[in-house]
N, C-alpha and C positions, 0 to 999 in steps of 0.2 A: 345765569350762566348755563347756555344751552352745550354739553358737551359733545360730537359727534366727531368719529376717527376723521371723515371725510372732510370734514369744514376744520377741523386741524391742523391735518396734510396742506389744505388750503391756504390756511394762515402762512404757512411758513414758504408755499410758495409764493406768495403775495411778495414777503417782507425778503426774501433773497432769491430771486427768481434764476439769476445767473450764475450759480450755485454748485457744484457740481454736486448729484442728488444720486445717483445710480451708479456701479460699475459691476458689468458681468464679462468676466474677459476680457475684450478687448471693445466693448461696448461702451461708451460713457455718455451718460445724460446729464443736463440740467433738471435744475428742480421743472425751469419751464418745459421743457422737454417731456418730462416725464408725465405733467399734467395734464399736456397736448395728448399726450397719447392716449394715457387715460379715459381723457373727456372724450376721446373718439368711439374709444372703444362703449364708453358708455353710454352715449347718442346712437350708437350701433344697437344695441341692447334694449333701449327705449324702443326702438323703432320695430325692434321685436316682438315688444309684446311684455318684456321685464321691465320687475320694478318692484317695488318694496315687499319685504319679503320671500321672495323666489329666492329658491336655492340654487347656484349655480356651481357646479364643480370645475377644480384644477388641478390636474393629472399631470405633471410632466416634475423635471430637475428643473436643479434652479436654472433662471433665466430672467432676460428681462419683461417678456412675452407673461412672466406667472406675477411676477409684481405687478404690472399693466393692469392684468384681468382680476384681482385682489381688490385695487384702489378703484376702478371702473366698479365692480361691484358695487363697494362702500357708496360712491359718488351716487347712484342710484336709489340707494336705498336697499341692495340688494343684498344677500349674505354668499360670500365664498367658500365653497369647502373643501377643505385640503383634502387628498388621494393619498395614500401610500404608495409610490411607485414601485412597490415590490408586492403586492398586491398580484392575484392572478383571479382570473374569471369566477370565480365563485364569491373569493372575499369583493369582489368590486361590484357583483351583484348585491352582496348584501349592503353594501354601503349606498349604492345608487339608491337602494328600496330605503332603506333605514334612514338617509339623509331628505329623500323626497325630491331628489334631482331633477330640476325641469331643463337646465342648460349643461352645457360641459365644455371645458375647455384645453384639451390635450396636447401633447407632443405626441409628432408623428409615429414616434417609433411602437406608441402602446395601442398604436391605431387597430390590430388585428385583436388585440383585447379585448377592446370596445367594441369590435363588430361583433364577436361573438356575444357580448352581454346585453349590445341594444334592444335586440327584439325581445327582450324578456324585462326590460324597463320601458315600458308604450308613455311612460309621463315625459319621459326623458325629449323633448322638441328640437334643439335648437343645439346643431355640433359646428363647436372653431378650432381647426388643428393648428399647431405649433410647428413649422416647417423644421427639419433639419434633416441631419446627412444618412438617417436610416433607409430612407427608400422607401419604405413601408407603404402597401398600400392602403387608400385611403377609404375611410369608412363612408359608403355613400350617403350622398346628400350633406356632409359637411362642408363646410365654406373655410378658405385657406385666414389664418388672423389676419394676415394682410390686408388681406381684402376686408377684412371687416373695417379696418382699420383706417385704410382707406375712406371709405363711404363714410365714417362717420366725422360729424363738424369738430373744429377744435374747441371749440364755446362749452364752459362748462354750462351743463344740463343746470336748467332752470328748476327748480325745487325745494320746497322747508322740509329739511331734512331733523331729526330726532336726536334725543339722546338716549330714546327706548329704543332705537331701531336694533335692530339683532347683530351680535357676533360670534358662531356657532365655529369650534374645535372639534374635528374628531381624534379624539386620543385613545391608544391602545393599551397604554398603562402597562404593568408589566404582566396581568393574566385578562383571559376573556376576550369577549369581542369588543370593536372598537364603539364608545360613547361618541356623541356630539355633547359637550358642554355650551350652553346656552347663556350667553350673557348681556347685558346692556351697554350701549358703545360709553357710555358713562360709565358704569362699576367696570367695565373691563380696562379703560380708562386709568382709573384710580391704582386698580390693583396690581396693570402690569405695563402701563405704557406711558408710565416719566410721571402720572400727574402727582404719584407723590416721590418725594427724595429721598432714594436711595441712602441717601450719609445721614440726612436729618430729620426724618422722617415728616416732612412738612409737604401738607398740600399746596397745588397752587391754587389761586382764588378768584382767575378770570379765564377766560378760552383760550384769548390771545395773548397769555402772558409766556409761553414756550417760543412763540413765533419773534416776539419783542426780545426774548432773551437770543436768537439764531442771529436779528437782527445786530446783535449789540456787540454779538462775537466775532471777529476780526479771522481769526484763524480757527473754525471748526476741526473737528475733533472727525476721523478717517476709522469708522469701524469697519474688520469682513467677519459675516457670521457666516462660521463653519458649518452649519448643520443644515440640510435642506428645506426648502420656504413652506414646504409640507407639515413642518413641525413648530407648534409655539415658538418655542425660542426662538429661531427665527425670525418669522415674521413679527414679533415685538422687539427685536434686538432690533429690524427693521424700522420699522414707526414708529420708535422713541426716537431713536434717532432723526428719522425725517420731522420728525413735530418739532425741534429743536434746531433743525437747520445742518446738521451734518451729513458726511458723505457715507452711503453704505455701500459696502462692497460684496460680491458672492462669488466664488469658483463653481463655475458648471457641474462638477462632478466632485465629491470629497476626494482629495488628493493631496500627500502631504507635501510633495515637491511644488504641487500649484499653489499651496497655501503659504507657504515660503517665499518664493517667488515675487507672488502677489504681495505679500508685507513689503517686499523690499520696494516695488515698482513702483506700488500705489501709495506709498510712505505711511502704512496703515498703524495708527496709535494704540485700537483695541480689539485685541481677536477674541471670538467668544465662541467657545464648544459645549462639549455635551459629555464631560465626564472623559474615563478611563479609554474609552473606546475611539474617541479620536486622539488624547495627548498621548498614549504610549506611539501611535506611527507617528505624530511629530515630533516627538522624543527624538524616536530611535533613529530616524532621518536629519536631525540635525547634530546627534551621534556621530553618524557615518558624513556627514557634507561640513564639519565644523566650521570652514572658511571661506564655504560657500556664497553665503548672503549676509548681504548688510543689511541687519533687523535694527538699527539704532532708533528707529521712528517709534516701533513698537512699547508701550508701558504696561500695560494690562491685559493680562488673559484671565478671561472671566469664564466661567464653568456654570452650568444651570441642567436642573433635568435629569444627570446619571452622578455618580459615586464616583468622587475626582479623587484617588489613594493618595496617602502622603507619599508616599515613595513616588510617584510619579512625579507628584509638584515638586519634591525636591531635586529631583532628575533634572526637570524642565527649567529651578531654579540655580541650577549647577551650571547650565549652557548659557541663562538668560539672567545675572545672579540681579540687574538693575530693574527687572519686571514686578511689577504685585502683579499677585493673582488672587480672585474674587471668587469666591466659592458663595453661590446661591443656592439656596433652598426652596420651594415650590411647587408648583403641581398645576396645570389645566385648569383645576378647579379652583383651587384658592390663592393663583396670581403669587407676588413672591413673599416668604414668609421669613425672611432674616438673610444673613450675607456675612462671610467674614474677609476680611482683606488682610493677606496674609504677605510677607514677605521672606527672605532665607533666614533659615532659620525657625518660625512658627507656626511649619505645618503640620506638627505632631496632634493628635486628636485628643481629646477629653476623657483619659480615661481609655482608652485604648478604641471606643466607640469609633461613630460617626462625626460630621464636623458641628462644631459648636458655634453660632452664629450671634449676630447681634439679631434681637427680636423686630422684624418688620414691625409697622405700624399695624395693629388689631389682633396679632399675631398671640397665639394663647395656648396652652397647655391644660387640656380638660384632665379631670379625673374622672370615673365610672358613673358620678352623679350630676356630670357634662357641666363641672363648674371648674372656672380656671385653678388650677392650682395654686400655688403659693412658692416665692421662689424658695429654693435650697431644703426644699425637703426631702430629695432624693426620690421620689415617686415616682414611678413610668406613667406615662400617661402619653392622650393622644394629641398631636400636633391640630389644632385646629385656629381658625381665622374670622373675625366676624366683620364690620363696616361692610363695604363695597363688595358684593357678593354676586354669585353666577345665580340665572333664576331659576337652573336644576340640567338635567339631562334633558334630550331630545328623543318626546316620545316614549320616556323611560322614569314613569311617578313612582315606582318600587322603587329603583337604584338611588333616584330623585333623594327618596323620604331616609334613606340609607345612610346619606354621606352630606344628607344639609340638616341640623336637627337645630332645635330649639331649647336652651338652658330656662332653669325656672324662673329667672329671672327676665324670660322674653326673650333675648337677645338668639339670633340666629349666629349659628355658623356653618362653616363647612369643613368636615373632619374626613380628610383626600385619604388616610388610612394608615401614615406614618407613625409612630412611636417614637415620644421623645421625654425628656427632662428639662425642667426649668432648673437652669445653674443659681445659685445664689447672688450673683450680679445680675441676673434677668437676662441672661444670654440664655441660647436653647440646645441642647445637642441634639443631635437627630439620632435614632437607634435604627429604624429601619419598617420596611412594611409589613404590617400587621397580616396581609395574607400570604406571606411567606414564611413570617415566621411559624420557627421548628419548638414542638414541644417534647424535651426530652426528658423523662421524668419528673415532669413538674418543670423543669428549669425552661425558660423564654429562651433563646436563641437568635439573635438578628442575622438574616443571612449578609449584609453587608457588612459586616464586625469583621467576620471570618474572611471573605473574600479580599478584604483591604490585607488581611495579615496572608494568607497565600501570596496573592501577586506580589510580596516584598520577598516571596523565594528566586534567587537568580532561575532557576529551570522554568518558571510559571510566567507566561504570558497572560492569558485572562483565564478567569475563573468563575462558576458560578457554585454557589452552595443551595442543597434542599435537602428536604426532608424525605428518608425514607422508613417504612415501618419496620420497627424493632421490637422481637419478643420482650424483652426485659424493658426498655426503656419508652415504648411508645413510636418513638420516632428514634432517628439514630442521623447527624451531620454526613450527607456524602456531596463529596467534591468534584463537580463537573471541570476541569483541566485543560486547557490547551498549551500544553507545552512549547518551546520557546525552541527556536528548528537546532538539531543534532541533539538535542537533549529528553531522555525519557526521567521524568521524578517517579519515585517510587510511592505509596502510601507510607511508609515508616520515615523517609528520606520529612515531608509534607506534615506528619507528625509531630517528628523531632520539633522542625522551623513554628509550627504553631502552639507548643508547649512552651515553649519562651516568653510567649506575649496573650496568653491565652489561659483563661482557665479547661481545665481537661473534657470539661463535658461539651465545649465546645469544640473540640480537636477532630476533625473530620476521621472517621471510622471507614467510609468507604469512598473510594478513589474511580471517578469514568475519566478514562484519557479520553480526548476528540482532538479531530483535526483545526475543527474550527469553534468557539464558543457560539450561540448563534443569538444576536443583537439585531433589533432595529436600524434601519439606516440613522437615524437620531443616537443610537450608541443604548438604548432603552434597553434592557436584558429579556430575554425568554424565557421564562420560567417554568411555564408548562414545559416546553419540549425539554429543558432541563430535568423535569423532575418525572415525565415520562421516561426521559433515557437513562434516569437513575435509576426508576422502581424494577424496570427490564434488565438491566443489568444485575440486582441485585439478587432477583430474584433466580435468575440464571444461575449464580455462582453456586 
């Protein structure tokens, strides 16, 4: 069973070809559509000069133009690497270098970006821009995708393609520069893209047994992933989908009136975000528009990636009381590692913690001497995963050796850096990440505990927590705040609300009000700048 993203995608166009496969706006493709396009683009690519293993870069918002040059990629043998489009010429130097960029693939609008950063990446050969309504002018010696697109045959490229072939992430995580995570289109496969089951943790046993299953299904299942094709989630809420035969949908720009909208238009069954930072604007938007849209198609809002608060889900499940929502757990590195499926009523947390999940398949709880723990023993320990693994960073054997270790027992994992408990039933809670946590006198701290209990203050719109130094205790909880508009909370006000649910050493001590929390466009938290505008602030007072 040779597995490869490419020849997956393939299956399932084969077996439903008239399908509808894509929707971005007001855009919509067939599975065959989309493959045609595809294939052009990467007959175009061949003819370039790409081809198994060349890195080629994708720089823009979602669109159909970034999916195209993703699956053209794969098709060749090539690897894609996602852009932060909020990225400025320094960070996109460093990425161009650090990833090994020989193509690129952009939207016009970040064209002055790029000119500034090409003469300082001489690898970088081969530019395709993404036309739209910016004007921008273009970086010379680029060729418009069109044209590329054009020129090349619809016939998919002739080639034995891998299941070693590469799929490289760059992920920012919540501190530091961004990584490439490096993995095989088979373990990556396994760990994030359908081949094992989500509810029953069963693999499947042939290539083409997702394509047979898209086949068999009469009325596929209508996903829009909310987070940009730049981020995991994405792009695998993507090609799980496509391997199985269902329709994915994306809004050009995160908007929560488009994302509304779109549910209603596109009859979409399952929307899937990125935690606290995109459900509070569709909260509060469908707050303010109650009888606006008809969401009855909608069943599932699935959450991956950032910190989805109870109170929010409850919010969300206040408006939408017939929806489950699916709370995953995860990481870049170790693909997903547990899920819980929650409806009104049981989104309260374990213990006042993080969310408590069913345990993914390989999914384990190390102790200090990197052996799984035992369930119900109460032990902190680290979240870690073994089976179907990433084969490290990119260019990065220190980080590499850091965060993939090997138990005495042989067995490899990958410990991404989170903090968690094995429940007694084998379920997992999550506590939170090991490089943010705060040490206050000895006592551990998870900065996600605290923030879930802040944003359940009415005045607190999002929150982050970190550590700042404390004569007496080491460290000391201060609360980065963006309050919620005409409302200023106080620190004693913030106090009060977190002695209720909260033991006291955890009760934030020192209070930054901001205008804005500041978050990745994935909804991912900032931490450094957080804890830089903490220590400045504190120190000031």
């Amino acid at each position: 069973m040779a597995l490869n993203i490419a020849d997956l995608f393939e299956h399932a166009v084969d077996a439903v070809p008239d399908r509808l496969a894509l929707v971005v706006g007001d855009r919509h493709l067939t599975y065959r559509q989309l493959d045609q396009d595809a294939n052009r683009l990467a007959n175009h690519l061949l003819a370039e000069g790409f081809g198994t293993g060349d890195h080629i870069g994708v720089y823009g918002q979602n669109s159909v133009e970034w999916a195209v040059a993703m699956l053209a990629a794969f098709k060749i043998r090539a690897v894609p690497i996602n852009i932060n489009f909020r990225y400025v010429e320094d960070e996109l130097l460093y990425l161009f270098d650090n990833a090994d960029l020989v193509g690129l693939v952009h939207s016009r609008e970040y064209s002055p970006r790029v000119a500034v950063v090409r003469d300082r990446a001489p690898q970088l050969r081969h530019l395709l821009v993404i036309d739209d309504v910016s004007g921008a002018d273009l970086v010379g010696g680029s060729l418009p995708f069109d044209e590329a697109l054009a020129a090349g045959s619809a016939e998919r490229p002739t080639l034995e393609r891998s299941p070693d072939d590469h799929y490289v992430l760059y992920t920012g995580g919540t501190t530091g520069m961004p990584k490439g995570v490096v993995w095989r289109h088979e373990d990556v496969f396994f760990a994030l893209g359908g081949g094992v089951d989500a509810y029953t943790n069963e693999r499947i046993t042939h290539d083409r047994q997702l394509a047979e299953k898209a086949l068999a299904t009469a009325s596929p299942l209508v996903s829009l992933n909310a987070p940009p094709l730049m981020h995991g989630a994405a792009q695998w809420g993507a090609m799980r989908f496509w391997f199985e035969g269902g329709t994915v949908v994306f809004v050009p720009h995160f908007s929560p009136d488009d994302i509304w909208s779109t549910v209603e238009r596109e009859g979409v069954n399952t929307l899937a975000i990125t935690g606290d930072a995109m459900a509070r604007p569709l909260v509060e938007t469908l707050q303010a528009n109650a009888t606006r849209w008809n969401l009855s198609s909608l069943f599932v809002v699935s959450s991956s990636a950032a910190i989805f608060s109870p109170t929010v889900k409850d919010a969300l499940l206040d408006l939408l009381p017939n929806v489950m929502i699916v709370d995953a757990i995860g990481s870049s590195e170790s693909g997903m590692n547990g899920m819980a499926v929650q409806t009104k009523g049981q989104t309260a947390t374990h213990g006042g913690g993080g969310p408590t999940v069913t345990a993914g398949r390989d999914a384990v709880v190390l102790g200090d001497d990197v052996r799984p723990l035992a369930p119900g023993t109460g032990v902190v320990g680290r979240l870690a995963r073994a089976g179907n693994l990433p084969i490290g960073y990119y260019k990065d054997p220190a980080k590499t050796a850091t965060t993939f270790v090997t138990g005495p027992d042989g067995t490899r994992y990958v410990v991404a850096g989170d903090y968690a408990t094995l429940e007694a039933d084998g379920s997992i809670t999550l506590l939170g990440r090991g490089s943010v946590c705060i040490n206050s006198g000895g006592e551990k701290i998870y900065p996600e505990e605290v923030e879930g209990v802040l944003k359940a203050h009415p005045a607190v719109y999002d929150a982050l927590v970190v550590g700042v130094p404390d004569d007496r205790w080491g460290q000391a909880v201060a609360a980065v705040v963006q309050a919620r508009p005409g409302l200023v909370p106080t620190l004693d006000d913030l106090a009060r609300h977190c002695r209720k649910h909260l033991a006291g050493y955890k009760v934030p001590r020192h209070l930054v009000l901001v205008d804005e929390v500041r978050r990745s466009p994935s909804g991912k938290p900032d931490y450094p700048w957080a804890a830089e505008l903490a220590h400045a602030r504190v120190a000031e007072a």
